[in-house]
Structure formats: structure tokens, C-alpha cells
C-alpha positions in Angstrom: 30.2 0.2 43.0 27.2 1.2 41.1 24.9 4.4 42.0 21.9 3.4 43.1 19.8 6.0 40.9 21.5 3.4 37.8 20.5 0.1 39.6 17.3 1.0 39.4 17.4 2.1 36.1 19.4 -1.1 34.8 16.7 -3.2 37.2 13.5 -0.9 36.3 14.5 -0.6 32.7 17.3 -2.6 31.4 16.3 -6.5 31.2 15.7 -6.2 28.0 15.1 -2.8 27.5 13.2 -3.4 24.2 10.3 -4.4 26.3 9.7 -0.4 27.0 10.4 0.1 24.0 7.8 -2.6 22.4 5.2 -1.6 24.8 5.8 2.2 23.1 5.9 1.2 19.1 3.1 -0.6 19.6 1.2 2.3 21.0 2.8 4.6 18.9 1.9 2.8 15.5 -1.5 3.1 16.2 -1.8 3.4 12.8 -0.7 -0.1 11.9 -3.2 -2.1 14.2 -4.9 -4.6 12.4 -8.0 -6.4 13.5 -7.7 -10.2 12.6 -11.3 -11.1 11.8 -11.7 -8.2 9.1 -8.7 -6.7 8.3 -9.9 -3.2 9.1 -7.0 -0.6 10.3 -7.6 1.7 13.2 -7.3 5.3 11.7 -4.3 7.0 12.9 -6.0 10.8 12.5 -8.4 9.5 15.1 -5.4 10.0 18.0 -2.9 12.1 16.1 -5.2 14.0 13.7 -2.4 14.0 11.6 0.4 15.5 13.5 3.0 12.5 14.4 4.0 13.6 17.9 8.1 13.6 17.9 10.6 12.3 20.5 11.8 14.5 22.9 14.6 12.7 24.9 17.1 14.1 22.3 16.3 17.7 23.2 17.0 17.4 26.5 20.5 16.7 26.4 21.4 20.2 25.0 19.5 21.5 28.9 21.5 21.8 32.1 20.6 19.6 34.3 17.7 22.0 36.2 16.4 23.0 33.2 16.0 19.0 31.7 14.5 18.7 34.8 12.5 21.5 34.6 11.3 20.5 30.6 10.2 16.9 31.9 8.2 18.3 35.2 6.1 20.3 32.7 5.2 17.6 30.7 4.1 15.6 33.7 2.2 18.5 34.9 0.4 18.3 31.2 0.4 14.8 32.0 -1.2 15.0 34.9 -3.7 17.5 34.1 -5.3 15.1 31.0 -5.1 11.8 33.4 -7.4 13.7 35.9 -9.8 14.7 33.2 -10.1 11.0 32.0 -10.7 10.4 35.5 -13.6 12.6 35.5 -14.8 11.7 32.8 -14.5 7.4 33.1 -16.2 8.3 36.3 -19.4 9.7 34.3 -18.9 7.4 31.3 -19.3 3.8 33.7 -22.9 5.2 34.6 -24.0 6.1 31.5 -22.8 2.4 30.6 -24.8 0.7 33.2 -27.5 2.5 32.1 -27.5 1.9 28.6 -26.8 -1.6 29.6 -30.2 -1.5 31.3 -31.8 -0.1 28.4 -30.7 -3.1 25.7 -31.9 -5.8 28.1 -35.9 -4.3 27.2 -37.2 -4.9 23.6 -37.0 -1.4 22.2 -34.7 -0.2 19.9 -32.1 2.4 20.5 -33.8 5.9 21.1 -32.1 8.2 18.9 -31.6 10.2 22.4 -29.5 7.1 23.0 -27.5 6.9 19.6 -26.9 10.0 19.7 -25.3 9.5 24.0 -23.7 6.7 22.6 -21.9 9.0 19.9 -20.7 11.7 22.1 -19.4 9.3 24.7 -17.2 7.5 22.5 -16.4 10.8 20.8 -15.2 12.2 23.6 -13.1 9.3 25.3 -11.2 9.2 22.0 -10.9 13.2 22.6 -9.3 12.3 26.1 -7.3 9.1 25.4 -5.5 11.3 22.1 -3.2 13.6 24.3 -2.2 10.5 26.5 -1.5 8.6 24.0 0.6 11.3 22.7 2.5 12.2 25.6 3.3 8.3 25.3 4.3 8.6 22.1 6.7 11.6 23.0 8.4 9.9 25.6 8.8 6.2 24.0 12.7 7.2 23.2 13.5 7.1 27.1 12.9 3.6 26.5 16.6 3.9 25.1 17.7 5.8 28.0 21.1 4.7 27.8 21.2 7.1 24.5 20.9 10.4 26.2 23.6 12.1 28.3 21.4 13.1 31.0 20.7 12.5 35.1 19.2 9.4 36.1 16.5 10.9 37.5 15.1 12.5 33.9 15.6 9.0 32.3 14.0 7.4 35.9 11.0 9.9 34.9 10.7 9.1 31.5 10.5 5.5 32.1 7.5 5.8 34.6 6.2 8.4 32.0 5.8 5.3 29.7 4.2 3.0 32.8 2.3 5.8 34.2 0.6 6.5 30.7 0.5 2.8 29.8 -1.7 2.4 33.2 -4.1 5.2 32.7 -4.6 3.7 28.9 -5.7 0.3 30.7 -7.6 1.8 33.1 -9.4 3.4 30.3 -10.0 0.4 28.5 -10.9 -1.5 31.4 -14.1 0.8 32.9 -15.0 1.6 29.5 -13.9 -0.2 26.3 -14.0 -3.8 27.6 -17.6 -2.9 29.0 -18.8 -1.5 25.8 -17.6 -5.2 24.3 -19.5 -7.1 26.6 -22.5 -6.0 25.6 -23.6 -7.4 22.2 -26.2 -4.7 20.9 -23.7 -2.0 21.9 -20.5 -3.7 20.4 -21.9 -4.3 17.4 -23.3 -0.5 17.0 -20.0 1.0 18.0 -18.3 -1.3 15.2 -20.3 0.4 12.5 -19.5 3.2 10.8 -21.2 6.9 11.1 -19.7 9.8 8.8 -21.6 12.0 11.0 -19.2 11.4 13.9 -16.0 10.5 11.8 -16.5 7.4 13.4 -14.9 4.7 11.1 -16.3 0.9 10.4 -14.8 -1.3 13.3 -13.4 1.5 15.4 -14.2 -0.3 18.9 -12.8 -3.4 17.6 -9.6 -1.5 16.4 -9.3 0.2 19.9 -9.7 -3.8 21.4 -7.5 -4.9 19.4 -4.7 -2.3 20.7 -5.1 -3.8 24.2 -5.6 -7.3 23.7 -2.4 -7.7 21.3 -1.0 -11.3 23.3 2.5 -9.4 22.9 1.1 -6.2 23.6 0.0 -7.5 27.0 3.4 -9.8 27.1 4.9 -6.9 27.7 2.8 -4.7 29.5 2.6 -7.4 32.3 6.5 -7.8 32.0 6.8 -4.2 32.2 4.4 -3.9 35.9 6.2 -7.0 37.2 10.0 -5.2 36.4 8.5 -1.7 38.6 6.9 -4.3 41.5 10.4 -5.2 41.8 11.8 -2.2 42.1 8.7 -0.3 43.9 10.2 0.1 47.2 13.6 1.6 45.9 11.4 4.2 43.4 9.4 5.3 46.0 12.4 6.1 48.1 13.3 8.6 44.9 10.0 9.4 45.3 10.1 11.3 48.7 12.1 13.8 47.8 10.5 14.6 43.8 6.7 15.7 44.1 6.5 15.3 40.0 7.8 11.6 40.2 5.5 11.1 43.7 2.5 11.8 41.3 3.6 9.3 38.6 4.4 6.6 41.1 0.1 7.5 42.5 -0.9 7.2 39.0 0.3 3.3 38.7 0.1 2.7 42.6 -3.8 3.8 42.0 -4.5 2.0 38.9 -7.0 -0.2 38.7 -6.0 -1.9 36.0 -2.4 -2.5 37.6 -3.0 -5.2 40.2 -5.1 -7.2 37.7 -2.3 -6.9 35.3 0.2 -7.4 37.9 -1.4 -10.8 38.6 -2.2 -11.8 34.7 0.4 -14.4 33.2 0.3 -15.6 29.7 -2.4 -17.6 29.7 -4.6 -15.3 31.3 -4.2 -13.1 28.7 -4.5 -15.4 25.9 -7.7 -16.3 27.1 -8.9 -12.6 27.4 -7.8 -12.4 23.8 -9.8 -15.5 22.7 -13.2 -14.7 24.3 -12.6 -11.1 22.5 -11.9 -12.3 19.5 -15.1 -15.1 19.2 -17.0 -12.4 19.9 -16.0 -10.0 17.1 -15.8 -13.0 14.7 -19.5 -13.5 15.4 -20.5 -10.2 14.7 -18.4 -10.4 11.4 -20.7 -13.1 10.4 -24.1 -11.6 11.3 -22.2 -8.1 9.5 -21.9 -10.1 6.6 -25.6 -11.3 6.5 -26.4 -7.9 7.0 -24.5 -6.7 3.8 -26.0 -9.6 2.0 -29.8 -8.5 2.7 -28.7 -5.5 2.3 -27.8 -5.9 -1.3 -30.4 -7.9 -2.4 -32.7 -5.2 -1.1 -30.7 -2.6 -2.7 -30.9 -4.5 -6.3 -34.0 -4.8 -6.4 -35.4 -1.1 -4.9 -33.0 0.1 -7.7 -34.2 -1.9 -10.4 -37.9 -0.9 -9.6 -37.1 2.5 -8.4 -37.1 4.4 -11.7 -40.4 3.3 -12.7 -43.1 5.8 -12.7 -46.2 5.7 -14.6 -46.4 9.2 -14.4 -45.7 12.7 -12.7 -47.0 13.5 -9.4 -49.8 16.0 -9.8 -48.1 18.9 -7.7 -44.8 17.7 -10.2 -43.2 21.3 -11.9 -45.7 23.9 -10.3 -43.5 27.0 -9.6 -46.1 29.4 -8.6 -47.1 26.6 -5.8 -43.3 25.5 -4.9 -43.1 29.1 -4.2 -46.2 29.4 -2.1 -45.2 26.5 0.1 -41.5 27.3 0.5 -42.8 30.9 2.1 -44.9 28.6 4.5 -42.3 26.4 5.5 -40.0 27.0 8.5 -36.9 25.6 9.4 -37.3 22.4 11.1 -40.3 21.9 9.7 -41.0 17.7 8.9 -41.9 17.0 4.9 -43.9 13.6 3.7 -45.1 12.6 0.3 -47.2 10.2 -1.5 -46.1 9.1 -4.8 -48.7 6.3 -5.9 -47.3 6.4 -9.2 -44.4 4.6 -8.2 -43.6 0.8 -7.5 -41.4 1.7 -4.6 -44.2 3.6 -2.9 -46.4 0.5 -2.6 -43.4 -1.4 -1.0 -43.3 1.0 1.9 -46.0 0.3 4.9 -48.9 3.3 5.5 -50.4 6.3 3.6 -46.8 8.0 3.7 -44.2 6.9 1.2 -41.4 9.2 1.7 -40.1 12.0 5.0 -37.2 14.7 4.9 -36.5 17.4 7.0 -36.6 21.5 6.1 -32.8 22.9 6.9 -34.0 26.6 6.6 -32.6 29.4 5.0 -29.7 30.9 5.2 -31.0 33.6 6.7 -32.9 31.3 9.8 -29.8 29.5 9.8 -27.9 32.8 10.7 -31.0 33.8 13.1 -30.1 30.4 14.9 -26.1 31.5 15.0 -25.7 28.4 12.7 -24.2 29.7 9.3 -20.3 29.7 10.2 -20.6 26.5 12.1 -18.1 24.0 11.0 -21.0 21.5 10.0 -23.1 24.0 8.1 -19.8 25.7 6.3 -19.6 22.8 3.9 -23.3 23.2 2.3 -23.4 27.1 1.8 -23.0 27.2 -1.7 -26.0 24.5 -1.8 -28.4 26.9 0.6 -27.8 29.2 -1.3 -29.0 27.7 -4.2 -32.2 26.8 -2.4 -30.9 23.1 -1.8 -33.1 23.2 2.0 -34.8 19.4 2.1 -32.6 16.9 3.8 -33.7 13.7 2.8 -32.5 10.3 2.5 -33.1 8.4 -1.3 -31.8 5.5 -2.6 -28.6 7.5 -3.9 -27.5 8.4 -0.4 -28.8 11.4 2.1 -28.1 14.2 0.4 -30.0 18.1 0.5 -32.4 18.9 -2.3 -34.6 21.5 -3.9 -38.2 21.6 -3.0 -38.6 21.4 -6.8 -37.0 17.7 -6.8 -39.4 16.8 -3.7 -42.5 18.1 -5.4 -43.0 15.4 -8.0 -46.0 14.0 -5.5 -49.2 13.6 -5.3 -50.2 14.2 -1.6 -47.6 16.8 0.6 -47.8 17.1 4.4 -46.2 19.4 6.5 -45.6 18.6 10.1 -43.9 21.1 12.6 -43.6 20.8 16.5 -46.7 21.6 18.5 -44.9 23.8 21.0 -42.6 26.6 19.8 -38.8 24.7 20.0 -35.7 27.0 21.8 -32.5 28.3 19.8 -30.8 25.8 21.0 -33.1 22.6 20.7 -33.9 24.1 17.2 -30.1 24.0 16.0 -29.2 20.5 17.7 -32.1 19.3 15.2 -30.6 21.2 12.4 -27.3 19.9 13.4 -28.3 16.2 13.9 -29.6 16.3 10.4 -26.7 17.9 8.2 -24.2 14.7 10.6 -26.8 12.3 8.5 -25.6 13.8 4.8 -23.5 11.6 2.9 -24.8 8.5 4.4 -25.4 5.4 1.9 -29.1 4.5 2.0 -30.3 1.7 4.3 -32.2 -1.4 2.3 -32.2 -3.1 5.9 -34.3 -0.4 7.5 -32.5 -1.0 11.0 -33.0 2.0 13.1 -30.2 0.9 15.2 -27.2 0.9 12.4 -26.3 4.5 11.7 -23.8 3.8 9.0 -26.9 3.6 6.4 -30.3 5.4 6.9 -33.7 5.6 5.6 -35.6 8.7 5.2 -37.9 8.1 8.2 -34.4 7.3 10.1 -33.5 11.2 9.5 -36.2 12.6 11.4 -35.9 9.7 14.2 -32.3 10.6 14.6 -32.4 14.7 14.1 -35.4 14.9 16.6 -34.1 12.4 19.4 -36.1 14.1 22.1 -39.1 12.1 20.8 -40.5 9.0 21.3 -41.1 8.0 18.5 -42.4 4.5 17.7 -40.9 1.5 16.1 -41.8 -1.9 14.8 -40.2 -5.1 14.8 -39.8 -6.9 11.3 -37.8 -9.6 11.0 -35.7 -9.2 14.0 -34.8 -5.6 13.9 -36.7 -2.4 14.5 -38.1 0.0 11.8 -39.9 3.3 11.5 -41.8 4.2 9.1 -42.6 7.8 7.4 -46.5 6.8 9.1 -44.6 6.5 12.5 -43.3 9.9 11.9 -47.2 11.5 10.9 -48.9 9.8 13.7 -47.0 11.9 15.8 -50.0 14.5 15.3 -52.3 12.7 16.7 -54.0 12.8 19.6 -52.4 15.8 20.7 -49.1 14.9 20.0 -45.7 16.6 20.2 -46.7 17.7 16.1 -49.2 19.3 14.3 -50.2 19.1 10.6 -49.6 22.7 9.1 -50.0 22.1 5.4 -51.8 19.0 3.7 -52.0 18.3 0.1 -54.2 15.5 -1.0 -55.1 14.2 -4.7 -53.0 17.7 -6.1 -55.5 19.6 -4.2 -54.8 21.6 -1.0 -57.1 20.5 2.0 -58.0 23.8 3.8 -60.4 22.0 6.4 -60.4 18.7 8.4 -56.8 17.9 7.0 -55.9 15.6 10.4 -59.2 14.1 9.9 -58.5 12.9 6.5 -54.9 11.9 6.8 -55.8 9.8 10.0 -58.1 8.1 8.0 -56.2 7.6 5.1 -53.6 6.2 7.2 -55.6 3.4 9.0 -56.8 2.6 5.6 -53.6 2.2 4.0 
């Protein structure tokens, strides 16, 4: 007669074992997911940052019994201690969700305080789902249990390794990754690209696309249904093993496990479906997007190298060097250039905005120099490359000398003196923004391409800043960013060039005016 401890096994795991085993290469080839509607690829670095986790059930067969007993506890104690963070964590993430849910119901763009939420939340539940998925990925060879010459109660641990991991993933997906797909404004953020978060172009649908796999969840739901029948028998085992107690809570406390436990085929072809017509939609307005886009683009670039002259403060060394002692780091840069086509395409007095980095000497005052962001542009602070700005080449830092061929200069800075630390999230907020490709939409709310204006709205995201609504998306302009000055406002004008000349008196007068009349 058969041990029980193998019954369960042969029941638990056996009918088919492959479907384990599926359930893990599928998870474990993160790499290969394809999404349908684009053909994009999920990027593998983004869970294994290039270390391929290996199978360990091999290993263990070299171990006495204790100590294979021993190795696997540890691993669930690893296990456990990442679950219960993700816990934490989901448990935060579902109200910030709810809120921002709130938020894109109202007819206001995305605050940059928002993008910038939006960011770190899905930056860190990738952070949190990577050493899951790993431990997954570790443990997919028990899947083959039959393979290893060790007890049945590693192998019965290893198996509910896979489930209890496979669970946590869904729950995951459920309180957080469906609910970010459900809302349209979100969904279709999160599927653009931003260099400044390593986020790639179609990242949530890639993640979707892990879950909603028909066979994927084939399999998953074959895989619940196989332990349901078996549940009473493992929880016997249970009793007696506090490790395998825990995995056995993990699934038993899943949310995600009686609605799977429930779901038959068509269920989940039907999740799939309404998944899938969403993103194709979005891959169609994506596409109109790119199309404005490049029609924009063509034609900024075939104008933009005309100039009918140079600025009037263009190649003055004596004054670049006068102004760059005045300036500060953080400081807020616009320009005039009437001389140039492009200028009179842009709404308002103010053609042009970028951002003062500092120098390397505020950025060490700030504890910024050897911070993995800055590390990259040393060489070009040093050089004197300080102005952040966003042309039609791409966001990129500059010398002043390169900003200077204008006509009119004003320099805003922050009314109240900023803390260390609000002072270097700015800094660091702008240097994420370098290397973007140059926005010809001017959407506030797509972060993969930015306009100049877009650099201050996104580096200073503690201010409200105002928008307008042009042709169904929201804008700001380098005007939106100056009237921020008035009235008493969170800025004041520090420097103001008009006509070549310096104004020394009345200078918030005279741009106010010459704002309302542009």
C-alpha cells in the first residue's frame, strides 16, 4: 500500500505534473511575454535585474534529510518575510488607488505630485513582486519532484512553494494591477514609457499580460482545484510542520484563491477579452498620438533653425559671467527669442523655461554629488553644463552660453527659502527628465516625451501649477511657469532682462504687463 505522504504528492502534484511545471516556465520566462496588441516584451531585468535565479531542488539531494529540511524552511522563512511586506505595502497601495481614482474623475490634469506618486508606486511593487517571483523561479524544478531523491515532505513543500507564491502573485495583481487597468487615464499613463523610472513603453500591459495568459490561468485554476482536493489531507501534514502551516495560511488567506477556485474556462476567457479591448483601444489612440506627434515634430524642425538674427544678450562673456554668480541652484530660467519662428508658435511673453542644476560644489553642499543619478553628468558639471532644459533635440544639460542667445532673460527662484531635502528632490526630479525625446503633443500627462515647461512642472511637483486644455489634453506653458510670481506667489522674479537691457526697477511690473499683452 502506498504512503500517504506519496498519495498526496501523486494527487497534489502528479495529474499531469506538467501543470506545476507550466504554471512555473511561464513565470519564469518573464522575459518571453509578449503583449498581442503591440508586440512589446516585458523586460526581464525589471524582475531579475539580470541574475537568472537557478534551481535548487538538485542541491538538496546531496543534504541529509534534517539539513534538506532545514535548507527549504529558510527559504520559506525568506519567503515569508517578502509576502508580509507585499502585504503591507498592497495594503497602502489600494488607497493611494482609490484616491487617485478620485482624482481622474475631476478635469485637471495629473499634478506632477501625482506622476510622480504614480512612479514610486509602481516602482516599488515591481521592487516587491521581484524576490517572489524569484523564489518562484527557484523552486519551479519541484515541479519534477519525482527527480530528486529526497523526503516527501521537502517535495510536499516545494510544491506549495510554487501555489503559495503563485497566490501572493494574484493577489498582487488583483488589489493592484487589475485596478490600475480599469482606470483609463491611469492605464494608459502607466503604458508609456519614462527613462526617468526605467519604466519601459507597455510595462503595465506586459505585467497584464503575465496574468491573463488563457493557459496561464488554465493552469493556475487547475493547479488551486488539484490542492482543494487534497486540502484536508495537507493540513493534516500541516499540524505537525509550522513552516508548511504558514504556506497552507498564505493560499487558505488569499484573496485571490476562492475567486480562482471558482473561475472555469470561460470565465477567464472573458477576463482576457475585456483586457485585451481595452489595451487595443489605447493602441489606437497611441497611435494617433505618435501621428500628431510627428507631424508636429516635422514641422517645429523644419522652422526651428530659422533665426533672423542673434539674441542681443547672444556671446556676452563678461555678462554670462555676472549672471551665473547670481544664479542658485534651483533657480527657474525663461527666455524670449523673437527672432525665431518657433517662438511665435508658443502662447505668452515667455518662449522657452529650464531649470539651474547648480554647481558642483551646491550639489555637494546638498549631499548630492555621489548620488547614483548625479554620478553620470559629473564630467558635464564640471564643464559648466548647469541648465536642464528640454529642446527639440531631447532634454539634455547645457551651458549658460547655449541659453544666452536671447533677447529677454528671467530668473525665477522660490519665495521662501526651500530645505535640503525639498531642494535635492527638485534637483533629482529634474536630472530623471534627461534623455527624454521632446514632446510635439505638449501633454502634461505623458512622461515619455516632455516640453520645457513640463521640466519645471514635473521637478517642482509641490506646486500648483496651472494648466490649459487644448484640444483634449492639458498643457503648460513657460507663462504658466512666470505667473507663478504674481500676486504673491510661491516665486519671485530675481533677475529680469528685457530688450538686451537689465531692468533694475519695476521688473514684475513690466513682465506682468508684457505677459497679458502677449
Amino acid at each position: 500500500m502506498m504512503p500517504g505522504s506519496q498519495k498526496q504528492l501523486l494527487l497534489f502534484g502528479n495529474r499531469k505534473c506538467s501543470l506545476i511545471k507550466k504554471i512555473c516556465i511561464t513565470f519564469i520566462t518573464i522575459s518571453f511575454i509578449s503583449a498581442c496588441s503591440t508586440g512589446t516584451r516585458l523586460d526581464h531585468k525589471i524582475f531579475f535585474k539580470d541574475k537568472k535565479p537557478v534551481k535548487i531542488c538538485k542541491s538538496y539531494q546531496s543534504l541529509s534529510n534534517d539539513e534538506a529540511d532545514k535548507k527549504i524552511n529558510d527559504d520559506i522563512y525568506i519567503l515569508q518575510q517578502n509576502v508580509e511586506r507585499n502585504l503591507v505595502f498592497r495594503e497602502k497601495a489600494v488607497e493611494v488607488l482609490k484616491e487617485i481614482d478620485l482624482y481622474t474623475q475631476q478635469d485637471k490634469p495629473f499634478s506632477p505630485d501625482k506622476i510622480d506618486t504614480i512612479n514610486s508606486v509602481v516602482q516599488r511593487e515591481i521592487n516587491l513582486l521581484q524576490p517572489v517571483v524569484n523564489t518562484l523561479a527557484k523552486h519551479s524544478c519541484w515541479a519534477d519532484y519525482k527527480r530528486y531523491a529526497v523526503s516527501d515532505q521537502v517535495k510536499l513543500k516545494g510544491l506549495m512553494i510554487i501555489l503559495a507564491t503563485t497566490m501572493s502573485l494574484y493577489d498582487d495583481y488583483g488589489s493592484i494591477i487589475a485596478v490600475m487597468n480599469e482606470n483609463d487615464r491611469l492605464r494608459r499613463f502607466l503604458n508609456q514609457a519614462d527613462s526617468g523610472y526605467d519604466r519601459d513603453e507597455y510595462l503595465l500591459e506586459g505585467l497584464t499580460e503575465m496574468f491573463v495568459d488563457e493557459d496561464r490561468l488554465s493552469h493556475v485554476t487547475d493547479l488551486i482545484k488539484r490542492y482543494h482536493l487534497n486540502e484536508a489531507a495537507i493540513k493534516q501534514r500541516a499540524k505537525s510542520d509550522v513552516n508548511l502551516h504558514y504556506l497552507v495560511q498564505v493560499v487558505e488567506t488569499s484573496k485571490a484563491y476562492p475567486v480562482m477556485l471558482k473561475m472555469d474556462y470561460f470565465d477567464a476567457a472573458n477576463h482576457r477579452r475585456s483586457v485585451r479591448r481595452r489595451v487595443t483601444q489605447d493602441t489606437l489612440k497611441e497611435l494617433g498620438r505618435s501621428s500628431v506627434n510627428a507631424l508636429s515634430g516635422g514641422f517645429s524642425n523644419a522652422i526651428g533653425d530659422y533665426e533672423e538674427r542673434k539674441g542681443l544678450l547672444y556671446a556676452d562673456k563678461e555678462l554670462e559671467k555676472s549672471i551665473s554668480e547670481q544664479l542658485e541652484i534651483g533657480d527657474i530660467l525663461l527666455e524670449k527669442t523673437p527672432f525665431r519662428l518657433t517662438d511665435s508658435m508658443i502662447p505668452g511673453h515667455w518662449g522657452h523655461a529650464a531649470i539651474w542644476i547648480g554647481t558642483e560644489q551646491e550639489l555637494k553642499n546638498l549631499g548630492l554629488w555621489n548620488h547614483s543619478l548625479i554620478i553620470p553628468y559629473h564630467e558635464q558639471i564640471k564643464r559648466g553644463e548647469l541648465v536642464a532644459e528640454s529642446l527639440r533635440t531631447g532634454t539634455t544639460l547645457s551651458p549658460l552660453s547655449h541659453f544666452m542667445n536671447i533677447d529677454d532673460l528671467g530668473v525665477i527662484r522660490s519665495r521662501q527659502a526651500l530645505t535640503d531635502e525639498d531642494m535635492r528632490k527638485i534637483i533629482i526630479l529634474a536630472l530623471r527628465q534627461i534623455g527624454k525625446e521632446y514632446d510635439f503633443n505638449f501633454d502634461v500627462e505623458t512622461t515619455d516625451k516632455i516640453v520645457c515647461s513640463q521640466l519645471v512642472y514635473l521637478s517642482y511637483n509641490k506646486i500648483n501649477w496651472p494648466t490649459e486644455s487644448v484640444v483634449g489634453r492639458y498643457t503648460i506653458s513657460p507663462d504658466n511657469i512666470a505667473i507663478k510670481t504674481l500676486n504673491n506667489g510661491p516665486f519671485e522674479l530675481v533677475l529680469f532682462y528685457h530688450d538686451g537691457k537689465l531692468v533694475k526697477e519695476n521688473g514684475l511690473e513690466l513682465m506682468e504687463g508684457l505677459m497679458k499683452q502677449d
